[in-house]
N, C-alpha and C positions, 0 to 999 in steps of 0.2 A: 441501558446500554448492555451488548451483550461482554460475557463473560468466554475469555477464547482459553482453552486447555494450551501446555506448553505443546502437546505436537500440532495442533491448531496456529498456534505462534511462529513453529518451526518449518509450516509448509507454507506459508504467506511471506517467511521471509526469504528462504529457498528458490522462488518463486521469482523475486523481487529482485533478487543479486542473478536469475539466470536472463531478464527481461531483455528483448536488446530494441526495444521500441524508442525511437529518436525521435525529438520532437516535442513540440508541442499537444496538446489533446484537451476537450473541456469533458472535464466528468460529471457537471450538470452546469443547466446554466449562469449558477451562482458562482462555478468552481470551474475555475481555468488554469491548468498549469502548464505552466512555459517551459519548461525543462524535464520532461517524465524519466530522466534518468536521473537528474539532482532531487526530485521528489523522492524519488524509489530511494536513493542513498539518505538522502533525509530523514524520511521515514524510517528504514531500517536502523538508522543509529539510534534513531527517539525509542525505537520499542526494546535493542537489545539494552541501551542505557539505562531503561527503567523497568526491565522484565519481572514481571509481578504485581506489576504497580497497576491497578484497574484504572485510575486516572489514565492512563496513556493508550486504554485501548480505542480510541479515537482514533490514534495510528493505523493500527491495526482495522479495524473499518476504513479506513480511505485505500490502504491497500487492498481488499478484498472487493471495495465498488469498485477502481479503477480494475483490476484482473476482470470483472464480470464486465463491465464497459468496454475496455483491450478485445475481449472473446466477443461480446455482441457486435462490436465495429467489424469484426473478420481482422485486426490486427494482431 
C-alpha cells in the first residue's frame, strides 16, 4: 500500500471538501457508491481522525481513484 506524505494528504482532501459531483458513480464494478458526497465526507473524516495512521491509507486511495475516475468520466 502506498505511503502518502502530509501535503499528499492535504491535497486529496482539499480536493474532496471542494468536489461538488452529486450523485451516485461506480468506481469499479465491484464498488458503487450511492452518495459521492456522503463518501467524500466519510472519507475525509476517516483520514483526518486517524492522520498518520498508514492503516487508514485505504481512505486515501479511494479518494485518489474516485478523483482519477471523476477526471476520466469528464465529471
Amino acid at each position: 500500500m502506498k505511503e502518502y506524505t502530509k501535503r499528499e494528504t492535504q491535497i486529496i482532501i482539499a480536493w474532496a471538501k471542494e468536489c461538488k459531483f452529486e450523485g451516485a458513480f461506480d468506481l469499479s464494478k465491484a464498488e458503487h457508491i450511492e452518495d459521492v458526497q456522503m463518501f467524500l465526507d466519510a472519507e475525509v473524516c476517516q483520514i483526518q481522525a486517524h492522520e498518520g495512521n498508514p492503516v487508514f491509507n485505504s481512505s486515501i486511495d479511494r479518494l485518489y481513484r474516485l478523483k482519477k475516475a471523476l477526471e476520466e468520466a469528464g465529471k
